[in-house]
C-alpha positions in Angstrom: 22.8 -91.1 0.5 22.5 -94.9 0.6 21.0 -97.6 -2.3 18.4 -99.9 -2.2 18.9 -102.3 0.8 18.1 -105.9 0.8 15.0 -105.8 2.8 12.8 -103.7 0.4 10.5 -105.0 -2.2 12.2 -106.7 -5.1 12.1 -104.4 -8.6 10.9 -107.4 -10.4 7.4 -106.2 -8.6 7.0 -103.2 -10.3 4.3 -102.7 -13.2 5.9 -100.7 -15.8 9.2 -101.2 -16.6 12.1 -98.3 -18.4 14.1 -99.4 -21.2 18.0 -98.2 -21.2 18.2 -96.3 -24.6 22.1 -96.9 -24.2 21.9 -100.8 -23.8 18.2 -101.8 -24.2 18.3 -103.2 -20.5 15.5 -103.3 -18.2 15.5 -99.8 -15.2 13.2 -100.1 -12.7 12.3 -96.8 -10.3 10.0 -95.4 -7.7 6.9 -93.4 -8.4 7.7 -89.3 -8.4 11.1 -89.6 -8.7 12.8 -87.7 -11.9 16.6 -89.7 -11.7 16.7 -93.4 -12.7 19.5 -95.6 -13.5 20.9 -98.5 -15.5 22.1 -101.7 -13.7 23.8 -102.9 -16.2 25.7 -100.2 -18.4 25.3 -97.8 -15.2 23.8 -95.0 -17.5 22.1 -91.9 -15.1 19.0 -90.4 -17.0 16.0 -87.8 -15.9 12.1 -89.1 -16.1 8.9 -87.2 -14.7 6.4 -85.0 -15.6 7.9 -83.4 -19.0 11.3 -84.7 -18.2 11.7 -82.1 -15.9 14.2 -82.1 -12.7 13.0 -83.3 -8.9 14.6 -82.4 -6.3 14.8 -83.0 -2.5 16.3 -81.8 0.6 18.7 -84.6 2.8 17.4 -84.8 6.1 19.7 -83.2 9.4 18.9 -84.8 11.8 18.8 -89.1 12.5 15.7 -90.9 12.9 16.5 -92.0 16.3 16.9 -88.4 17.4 13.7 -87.2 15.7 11.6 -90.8 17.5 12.8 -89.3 20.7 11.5 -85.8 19.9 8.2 -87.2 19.3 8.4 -89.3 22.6 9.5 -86.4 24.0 6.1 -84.0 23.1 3.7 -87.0 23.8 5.1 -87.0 27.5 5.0 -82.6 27.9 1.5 -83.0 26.5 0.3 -85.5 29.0 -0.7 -87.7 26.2 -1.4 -91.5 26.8 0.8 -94.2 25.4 1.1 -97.9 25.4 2.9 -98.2 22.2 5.4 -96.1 20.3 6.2 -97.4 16.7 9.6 -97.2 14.9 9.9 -93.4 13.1 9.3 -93.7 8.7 11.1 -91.6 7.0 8.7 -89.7 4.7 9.4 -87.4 1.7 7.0 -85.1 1.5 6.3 -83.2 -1.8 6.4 -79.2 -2.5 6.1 -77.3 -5.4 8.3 -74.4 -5.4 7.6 -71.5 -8.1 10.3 -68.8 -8.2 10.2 -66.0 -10.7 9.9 -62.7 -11.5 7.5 -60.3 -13.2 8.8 -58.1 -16.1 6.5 -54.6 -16.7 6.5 -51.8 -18.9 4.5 -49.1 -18.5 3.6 -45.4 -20.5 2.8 -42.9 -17.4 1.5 -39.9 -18.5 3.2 -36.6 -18.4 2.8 -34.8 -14.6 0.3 -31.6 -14.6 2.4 -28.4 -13.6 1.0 -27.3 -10.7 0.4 -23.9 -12.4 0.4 -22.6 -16.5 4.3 -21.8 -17.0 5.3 -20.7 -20.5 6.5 -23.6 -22.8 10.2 -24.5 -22.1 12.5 -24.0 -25.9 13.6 -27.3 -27.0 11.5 -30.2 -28.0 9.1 -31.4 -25.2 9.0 -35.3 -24.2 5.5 -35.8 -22.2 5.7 -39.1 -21.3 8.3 -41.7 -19.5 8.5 -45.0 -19.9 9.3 -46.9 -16.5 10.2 -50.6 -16.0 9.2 -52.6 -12.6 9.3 -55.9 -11.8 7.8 -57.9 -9.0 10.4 -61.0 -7.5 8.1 -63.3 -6.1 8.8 -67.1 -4.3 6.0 -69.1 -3.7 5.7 -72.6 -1.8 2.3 -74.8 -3.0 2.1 -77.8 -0.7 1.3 -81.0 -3.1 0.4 -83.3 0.0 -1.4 -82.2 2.9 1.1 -82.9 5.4 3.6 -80.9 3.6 1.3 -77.8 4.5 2.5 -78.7 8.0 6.0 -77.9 8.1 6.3 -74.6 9.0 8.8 -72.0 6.5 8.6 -74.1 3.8 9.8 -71.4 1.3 12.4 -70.2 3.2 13.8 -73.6 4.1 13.8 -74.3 0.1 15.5 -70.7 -0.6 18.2 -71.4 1.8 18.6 -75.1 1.7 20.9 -77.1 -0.4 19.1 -79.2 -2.8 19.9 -82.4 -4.6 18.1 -84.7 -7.1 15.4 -86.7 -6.4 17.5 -89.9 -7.5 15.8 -93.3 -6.4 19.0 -95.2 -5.9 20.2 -92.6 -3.7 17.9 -91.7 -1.5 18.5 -91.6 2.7 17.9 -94.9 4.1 14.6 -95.4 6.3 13.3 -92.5 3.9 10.1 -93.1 1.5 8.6 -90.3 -1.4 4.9 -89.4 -0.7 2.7 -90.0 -3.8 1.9 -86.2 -5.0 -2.1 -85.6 -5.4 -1.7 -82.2 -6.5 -0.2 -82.2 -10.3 1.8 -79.8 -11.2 -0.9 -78.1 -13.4 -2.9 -77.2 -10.5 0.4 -75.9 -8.8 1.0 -73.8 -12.3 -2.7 -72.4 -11.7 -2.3 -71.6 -7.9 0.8 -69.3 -8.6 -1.0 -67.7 -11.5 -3.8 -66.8 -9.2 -2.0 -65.5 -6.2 -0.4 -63.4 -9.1 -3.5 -61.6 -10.5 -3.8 -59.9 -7.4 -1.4 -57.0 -8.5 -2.5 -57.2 -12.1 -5.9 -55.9 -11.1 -4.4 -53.1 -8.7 -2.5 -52.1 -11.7 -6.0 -51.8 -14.1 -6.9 -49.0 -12.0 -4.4 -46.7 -12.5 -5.1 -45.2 -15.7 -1.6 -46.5 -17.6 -0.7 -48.4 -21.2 0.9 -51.5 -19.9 2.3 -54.3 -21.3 4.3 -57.6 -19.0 5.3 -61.2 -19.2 6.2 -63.2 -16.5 10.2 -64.7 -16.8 10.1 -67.8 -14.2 13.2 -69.0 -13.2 11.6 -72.4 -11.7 8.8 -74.5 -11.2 10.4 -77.5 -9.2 9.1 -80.2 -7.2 10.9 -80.2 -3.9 10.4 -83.4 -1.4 11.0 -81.6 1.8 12.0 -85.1 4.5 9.9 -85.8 7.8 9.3 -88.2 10.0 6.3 -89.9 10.7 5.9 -91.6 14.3 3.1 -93.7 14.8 1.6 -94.1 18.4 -1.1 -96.4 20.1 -2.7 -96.0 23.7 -4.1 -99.7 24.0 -6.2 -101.4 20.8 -7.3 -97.9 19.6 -6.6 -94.2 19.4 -4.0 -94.4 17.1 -2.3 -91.3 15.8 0.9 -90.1 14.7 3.3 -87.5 15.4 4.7 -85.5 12.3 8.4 -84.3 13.2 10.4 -82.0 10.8 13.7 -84.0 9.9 15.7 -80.5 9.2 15.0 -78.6 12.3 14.4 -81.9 15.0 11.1 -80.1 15.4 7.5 -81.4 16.5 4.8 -80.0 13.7 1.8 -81.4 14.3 -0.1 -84.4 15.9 -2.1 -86.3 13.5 -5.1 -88.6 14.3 -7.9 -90.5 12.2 -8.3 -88.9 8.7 -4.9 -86.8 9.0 -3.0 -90.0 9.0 -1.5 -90.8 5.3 -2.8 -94.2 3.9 -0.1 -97.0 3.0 -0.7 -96.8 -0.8 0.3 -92.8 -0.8 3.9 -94.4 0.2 5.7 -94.3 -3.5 7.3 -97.8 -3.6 8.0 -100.1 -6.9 5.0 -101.5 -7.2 3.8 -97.7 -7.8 4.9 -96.0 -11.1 4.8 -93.4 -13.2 4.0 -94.3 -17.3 7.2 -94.6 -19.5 8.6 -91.6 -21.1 9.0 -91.1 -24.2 12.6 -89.6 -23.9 15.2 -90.5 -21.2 17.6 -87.2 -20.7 20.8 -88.7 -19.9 22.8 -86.9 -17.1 26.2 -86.8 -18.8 28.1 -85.2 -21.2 28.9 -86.4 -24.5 32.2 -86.5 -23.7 31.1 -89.2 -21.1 31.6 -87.4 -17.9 28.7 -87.3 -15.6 27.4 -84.4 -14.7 27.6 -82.7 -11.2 23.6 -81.2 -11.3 22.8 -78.3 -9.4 19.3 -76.7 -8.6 20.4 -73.1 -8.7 22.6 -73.8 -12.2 19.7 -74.2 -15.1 22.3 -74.8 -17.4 24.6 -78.3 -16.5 28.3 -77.6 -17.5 30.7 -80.1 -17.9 33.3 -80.0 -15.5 35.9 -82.5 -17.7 35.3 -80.8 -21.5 33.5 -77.5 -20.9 30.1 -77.8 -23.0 26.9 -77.0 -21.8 23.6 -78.6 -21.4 20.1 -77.8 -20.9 17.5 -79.7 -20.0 14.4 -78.3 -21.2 11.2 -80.6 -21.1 12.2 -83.6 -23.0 15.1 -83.0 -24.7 18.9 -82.0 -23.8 20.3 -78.8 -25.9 23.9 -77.8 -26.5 24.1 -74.9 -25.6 27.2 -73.1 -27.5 29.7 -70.7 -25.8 31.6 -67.8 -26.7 34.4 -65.7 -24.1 35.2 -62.5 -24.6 39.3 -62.1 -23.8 40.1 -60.5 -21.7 44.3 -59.1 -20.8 42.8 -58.4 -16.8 43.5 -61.4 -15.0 41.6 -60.7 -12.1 38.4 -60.0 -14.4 35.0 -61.3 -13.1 33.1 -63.4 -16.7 29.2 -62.7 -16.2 27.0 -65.1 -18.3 24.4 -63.6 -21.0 21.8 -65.2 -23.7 23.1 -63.6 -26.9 20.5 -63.9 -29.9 20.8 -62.5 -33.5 21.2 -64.2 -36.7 24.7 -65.4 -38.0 27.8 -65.8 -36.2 30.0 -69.0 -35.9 32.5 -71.3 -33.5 34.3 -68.9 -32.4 32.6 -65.3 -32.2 28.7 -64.3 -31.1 26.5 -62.6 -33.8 26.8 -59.3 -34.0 24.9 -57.3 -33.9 23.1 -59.1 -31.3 20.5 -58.3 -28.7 21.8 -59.2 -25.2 20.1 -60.5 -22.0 21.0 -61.9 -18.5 21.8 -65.3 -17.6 22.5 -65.0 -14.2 20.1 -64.6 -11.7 20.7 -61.5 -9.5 19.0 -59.7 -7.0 18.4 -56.2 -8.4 16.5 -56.8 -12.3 16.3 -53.5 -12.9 19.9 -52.6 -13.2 20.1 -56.0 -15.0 18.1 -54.6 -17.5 20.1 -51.5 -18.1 23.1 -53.3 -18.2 21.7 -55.2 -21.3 20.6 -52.6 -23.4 23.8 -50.6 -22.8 25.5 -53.5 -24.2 23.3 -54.3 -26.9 24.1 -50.5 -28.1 27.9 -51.5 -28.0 28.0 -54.9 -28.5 31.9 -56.0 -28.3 32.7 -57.2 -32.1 35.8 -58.6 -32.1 38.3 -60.4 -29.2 36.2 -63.6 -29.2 37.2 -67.3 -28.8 35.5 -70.6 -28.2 37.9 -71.6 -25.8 35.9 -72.1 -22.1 38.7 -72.6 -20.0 38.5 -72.6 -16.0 35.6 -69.7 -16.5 32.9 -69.5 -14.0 29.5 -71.2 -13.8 26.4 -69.4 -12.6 24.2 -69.5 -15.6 20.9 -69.2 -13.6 18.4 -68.4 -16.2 17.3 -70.8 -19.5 16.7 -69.9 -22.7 13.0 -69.9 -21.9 13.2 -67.2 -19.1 16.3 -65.2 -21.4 13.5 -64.9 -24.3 10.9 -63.5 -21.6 14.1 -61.1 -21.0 14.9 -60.2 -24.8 10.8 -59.2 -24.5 12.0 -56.7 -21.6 15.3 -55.7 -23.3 13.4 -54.6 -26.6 11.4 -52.4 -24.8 14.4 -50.7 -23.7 15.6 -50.0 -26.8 12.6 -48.5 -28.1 11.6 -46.3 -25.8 13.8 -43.5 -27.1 11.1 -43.0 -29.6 7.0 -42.1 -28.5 5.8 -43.7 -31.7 8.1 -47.1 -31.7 7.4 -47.1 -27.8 3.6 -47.3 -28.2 3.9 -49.9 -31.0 6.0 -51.8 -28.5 3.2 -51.6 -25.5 0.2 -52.9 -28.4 2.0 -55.4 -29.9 1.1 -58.9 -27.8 4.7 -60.3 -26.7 5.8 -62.0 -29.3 7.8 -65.4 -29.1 11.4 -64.3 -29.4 13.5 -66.8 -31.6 15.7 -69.4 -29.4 18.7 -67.8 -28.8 22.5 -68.3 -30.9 24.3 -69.1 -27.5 25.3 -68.0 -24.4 28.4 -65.6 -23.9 31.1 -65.2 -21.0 31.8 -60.9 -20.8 34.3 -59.7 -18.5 33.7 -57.1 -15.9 36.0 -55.8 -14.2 35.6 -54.3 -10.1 34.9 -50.7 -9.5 34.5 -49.9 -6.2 30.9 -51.6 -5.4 30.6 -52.1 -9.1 31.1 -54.1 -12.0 32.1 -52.4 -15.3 32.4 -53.6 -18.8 35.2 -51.5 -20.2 34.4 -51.3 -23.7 30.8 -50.0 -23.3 31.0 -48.4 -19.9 28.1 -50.5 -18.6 28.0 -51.3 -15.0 25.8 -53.3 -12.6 26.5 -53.3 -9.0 28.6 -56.0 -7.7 26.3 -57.7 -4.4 24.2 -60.0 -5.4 25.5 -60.4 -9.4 28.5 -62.6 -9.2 27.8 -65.9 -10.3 29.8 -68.9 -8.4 32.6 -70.8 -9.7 32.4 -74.4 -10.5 35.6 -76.7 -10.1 37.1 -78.1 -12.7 37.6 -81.9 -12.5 41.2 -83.0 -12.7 
């Protein structure tokens, strides 16, 4: 990542203008970025649509190499040139929606093929069955981002960093975004209905919320290549800058116009709020797209950014004498507790994003129903990071989690399924419980819980010296 060179526009050309809330100086930045900086006390802060984080994707492969790739196609498609123009690097935008669907349902008992005598015993006719739905979802927010071929699959494997203006690649410009991210919201909610009305159908009491675990904005990099064949025909070749690839040929109206190239004469409104990206203790913080909550790798305490405002978020471990013992993170809500111990009781939900809910799920409520009371401490230590899920997406979890626990009782079950989802309070903190390996699974020891082991452990974060 390079800085502003000297050859660009000069900041004093921009419109609107930031004010430093740490020394009232003047920050200048580019249009649909989200990271701007001080010049003058060097203070990192977060801007954008509700404060929210951008990210993008570093381009793989030089412009030189990706000019040559589009030299390259014109010649195999016999197409004529008198003029090949330097490459631009282009940042094209992507909205990137990943979540997942949380469902209870009431099935009705199955018919007995034929009449038996009743069974002694109390009967239970009914069952009450969780599902959820994992979906990832890619909504181009500039047409030639439709173009790149994969694009959710690139943005679930790739590494992602912020959208920072003073650090982006050299030769590389954002794309203005025409799409706001309301539209996006509404695109995903629609390709969503689809199973919601293949559900109405089948006859069953249900009752879901949807617990997203992002909405980013992604800027996925390109290069454009403009070409000539005399005084006219002019077009451009549109080559992917992670894969050295040639995606499309683009001519007349396809071509982007010079104002959709985000520059400083082309800004976004002040915010009200500038999030700065560092700790209170002073350390800057090392942001990462899969983390939603930002720890601090000097002091330990932990951030979240949620629309425009940064929450400490307190933390509680739960000792443990196994060295070797794997911490998972979970939201812990409930009313009391203090520095050094959770409430408890407490209800208990996920933080960390794994691949199998479901067990997730059970995991929780088993714990809730043995929530450890005692062997507590404030003190983080070298424990891991891996806290995937907000506060937001645990209270859509404590929804899911509730229904658990009722659904040992008919009556409390179908109070559960009417009732609209209600707004679960914010949630006391988040707490570190070790788990310990068994086999292919993880096991609490105190409650006897486990989850399986693939696909749950979050990553470590190092510790800054």
């Amino acid at each position: 990542m390079t800085s502003r060179r000297d050859g660009d526009p000069a900041p004093e050309a921009a419109l609107l203008r930031f004010e430093c809330p740490r020394c009232a100086g003047t920050i200048h930045a580019l249009r649909d970025v989200s990271a701007v900086a001080c010049t003058f006390c060097g203070g990192r802060f977060f801007v954008g649509d509700a404060g929210d984080v951008g990210w993008m994707m570093e381009p793989r492969v030089p412009l030189p190499e990706l000019a040559e790739a589009a030299h390259r196609h014109l010649r195999e498609t016999r197409r004529r040139i008198t003029r090949l123009e330097p490459p631009q690097g282009l940042l094209l935008p992507v909205y990137w929606a990943r979540g997942v669907r949380l469902e209870w349902a009431l099935l009705p008992p199955p018919e007995p093929p034929e009449p038996s005598p009743p069974a002694p015993g109390p009967a239970i006719p009914w069952e009450a069955v969780f599902e959820t739905t994992v979906y990832r979802r890619a909504v181009a927010a500039h047409p030639l981002a439709a173009r790149l071929a994969g694009v959710t699959t690139r943005l679930d494997a790739g590494v992602l960093v912020p959208l920072d203006p003073d650090r982006l690649p050299e030769g590389y410009r954002p794309l203005v975004a025409p799409l706001s991210r309301e539209r996006a919201e509404a695109e995903v909610a629609r390709w969503q209905e689809g199973r919601a009305h293949r559900q109405a159908g089948r006859g069953i009491a249900l009752a879901g919320v949807n617990a997203r675990h992002r909405m980013n904005r992604v800027a996925m990099p390109a290069a454009l290549v403009p070409f000539a064949f005399r005084s006219r025909d002019r077009g451009a070749v549109l080559v992917d800058a992670l894969s050295g690839r040639v995606r499309a040929v683009l001519e007349g109206d396809a071509l982007p116009v010079p104002g959709e190239i985000a520059g400083p004469g082309r800004m976004t409104a002040p915010a009200e709020v500038l999030l700065p990206l560092e700790c209170a203790c002073g350390w800057e913080l090392s942001l990462r797209e899969r983390d939603a909550l930002q720890p601090c790798p000097h002091c330990g305490a932990c951030w979240e950014l949620s629309g425009r405002r940064r929450r400490n978020v307190r933390q509680w471990v739960l000792e443990s004498p196994e060295p070797a013992a794997c911490w998972l993170p979970f939201w812990i809500f409930g009313e009391g507790g203090g520095e050094d111990a959770p409430p408890a009781p407490a209800v208990v939900v996920p933080a960390y994003l794994g691949r199998h809910p479901v067990p997730q799920l059970h995991l929780a409520a088993r714990l809730c129903r043995s929530f450890p009371g005692e062997g507590w401490s404030a003190d983080w230590g070298d424990r891991h990071a891996g806290a995937a899920m907000g506060s937001e997406e645990g209270r859509a979890w404590h929804w899911a989690v509730t229904g658990a626990l009722s659904r040992e009782n008919l009556a409390a079950f179908r109070r559960f399924l009417d009732a609209p989802p209600a707004a679960a309070p914010e949630p006391s903190g988040l707490g570190w419980i070790p788990f310990l390996r068994a086999g292919g699974d993880l096991a609490e020891p105190r409650s006897g819980a486990r989850v399986r082991e693939a696909g749950t452990r979050p990553w470590r974060l190092p510790r800054a010296a």
